[in-house]
N, C-alpha and C positions, 0 to 999 in steps of 0.2 A: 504493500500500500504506500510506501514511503518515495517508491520512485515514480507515483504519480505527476506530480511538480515535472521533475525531471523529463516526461514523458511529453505529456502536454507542452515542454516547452521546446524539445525537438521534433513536436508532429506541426510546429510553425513552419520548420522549414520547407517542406515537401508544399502544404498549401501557400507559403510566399510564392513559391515558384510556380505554382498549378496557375497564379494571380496573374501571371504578365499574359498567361496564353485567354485568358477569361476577360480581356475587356469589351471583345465584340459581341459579347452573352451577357449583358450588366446585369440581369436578374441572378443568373450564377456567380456572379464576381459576387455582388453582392451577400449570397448566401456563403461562400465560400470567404471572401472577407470577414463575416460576423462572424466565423466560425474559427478561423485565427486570429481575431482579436478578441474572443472571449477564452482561448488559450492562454493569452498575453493576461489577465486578469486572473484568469482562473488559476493560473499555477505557482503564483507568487501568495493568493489568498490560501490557500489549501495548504501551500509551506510555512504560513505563517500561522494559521488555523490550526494544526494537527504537528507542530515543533517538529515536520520533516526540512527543515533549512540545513543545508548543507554549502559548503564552499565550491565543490565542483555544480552543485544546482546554481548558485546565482552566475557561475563564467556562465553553465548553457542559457541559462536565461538572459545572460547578457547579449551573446553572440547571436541567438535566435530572433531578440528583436532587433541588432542591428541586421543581420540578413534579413529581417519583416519590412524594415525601414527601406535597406538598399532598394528590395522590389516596388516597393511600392515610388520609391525615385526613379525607378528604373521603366515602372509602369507612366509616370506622369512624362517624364523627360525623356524618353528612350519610347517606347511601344505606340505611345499617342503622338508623336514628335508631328507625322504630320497633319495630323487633325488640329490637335493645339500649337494656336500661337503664344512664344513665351518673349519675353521680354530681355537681352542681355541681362542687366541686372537680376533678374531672379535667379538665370543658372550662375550667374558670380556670388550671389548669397550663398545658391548652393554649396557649392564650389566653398567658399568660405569656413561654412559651419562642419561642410564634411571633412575636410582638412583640419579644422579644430579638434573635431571629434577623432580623428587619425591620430593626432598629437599630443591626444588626453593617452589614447589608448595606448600610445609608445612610451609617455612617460610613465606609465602605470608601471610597462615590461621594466624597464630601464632603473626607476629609484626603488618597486616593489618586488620585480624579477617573476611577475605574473602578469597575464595578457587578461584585462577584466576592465570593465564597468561600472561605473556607480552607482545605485539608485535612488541620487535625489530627490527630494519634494519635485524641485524645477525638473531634474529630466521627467519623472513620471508626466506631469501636468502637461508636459508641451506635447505629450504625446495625444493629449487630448482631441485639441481641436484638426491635428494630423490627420486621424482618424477620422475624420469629417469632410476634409480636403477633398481626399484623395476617393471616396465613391461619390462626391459632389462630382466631381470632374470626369470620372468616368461614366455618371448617369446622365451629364446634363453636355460633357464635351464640349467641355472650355476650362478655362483656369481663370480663377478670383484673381486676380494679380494685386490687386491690394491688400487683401486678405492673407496672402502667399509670403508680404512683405513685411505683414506684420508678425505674423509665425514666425520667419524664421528671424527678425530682431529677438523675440523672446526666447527661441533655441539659442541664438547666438549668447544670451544675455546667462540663457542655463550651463552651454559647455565655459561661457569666462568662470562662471562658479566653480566647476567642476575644477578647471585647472587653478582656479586660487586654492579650493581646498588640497587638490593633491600635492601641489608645491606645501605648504604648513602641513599636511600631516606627517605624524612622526610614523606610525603603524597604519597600515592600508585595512581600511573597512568600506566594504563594497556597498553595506547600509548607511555610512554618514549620510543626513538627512539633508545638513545645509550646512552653510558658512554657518551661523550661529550653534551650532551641535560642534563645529569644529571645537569654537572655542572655549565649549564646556567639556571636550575632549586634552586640552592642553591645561586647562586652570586645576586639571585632578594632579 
């Protein structure tokens, strides 16, 4: 029962991928979407729920939603490309915050000597209205572009987090919550 977490957050990967070939069916993206993103909820609740949390569950959980995330950029900027018109700036946002997030994940390997993810308050929440994005676009075939620009300000604004707290922490914890938990984390 223990490696249900674990389970659910490797059976994201197979439905990321099933996602990019599913935009010409939005009624199946769509079921097929809500059914990897209730993975992404369900396997971190259940580890937290039934004290199955483990260190190798949150890398897969890490890995899992950045492979969820890649498809799903993969699916707006790559598969719709020529249906959707996008804007320079948006793919340089892109471009920006995924290279942020590249450079969280190296410094992670580099000062902690593990390849992992954090999951803060901010990264959870941006994941929010993502979720929202990405089958708006693939149902209605187009992209918010101002909506797109304010997401990824707020992701940008969650991986600068991410890299102030990994630069100050002393010991790597893949649940630090926020900059504030940091620094009830150093004043012990």
């Amino acid at each position: 029962m223990k490696h249900i977490p674990n389970a659910l957050s490797i059976s994201r990967v197979p439905l990321s991928i099933a996602l990019l070939f599913l935009t010409k069916a939005p009624v199946v993206f769509l079921i097929v979407y809500a059914i990897a993103g209730t993975t992404d909820i369900l396997d971190g609740f259940l580890a937290r729920r039934f004290h199955w949390e483990s260190e190798s569950g949150a890398k897969i959980d890490g890995f899992a939603d950045i492979g969820f995330m890649l498809a799903l950029l993969g699916i707006v900027f790559g598969v719709m490309r020529g249906v959707l018109h996008f804007e320079l700036y948006l793919i340089a946002g892109v471009a920006v915050v995924a290279a942020l997030k590249i450079v969280n994940l190296c410094f992670t390997k580099k000062k902690f000597k593990q390849w992992s993810t954090m999951h803060t308050l901010a990264n959870k929440y941006t994941a929010v209205p993502f979720y929202f994005i990405v089958p708006y676009c693939v149902w209605f075939q187009t992209v918010p572009n101002a909506l797109i620009m304010v997401f990824l300000a707020i992701v940008l604004l969650a991986n600068l987090e991410e890299t102030w707290i990994l630069a100050r922490m002393k010991a790597y914890d893949t649940d630090m919550k926020s900059i504030f938990h940091l620094k009830k984390q150093t004043d012990k």
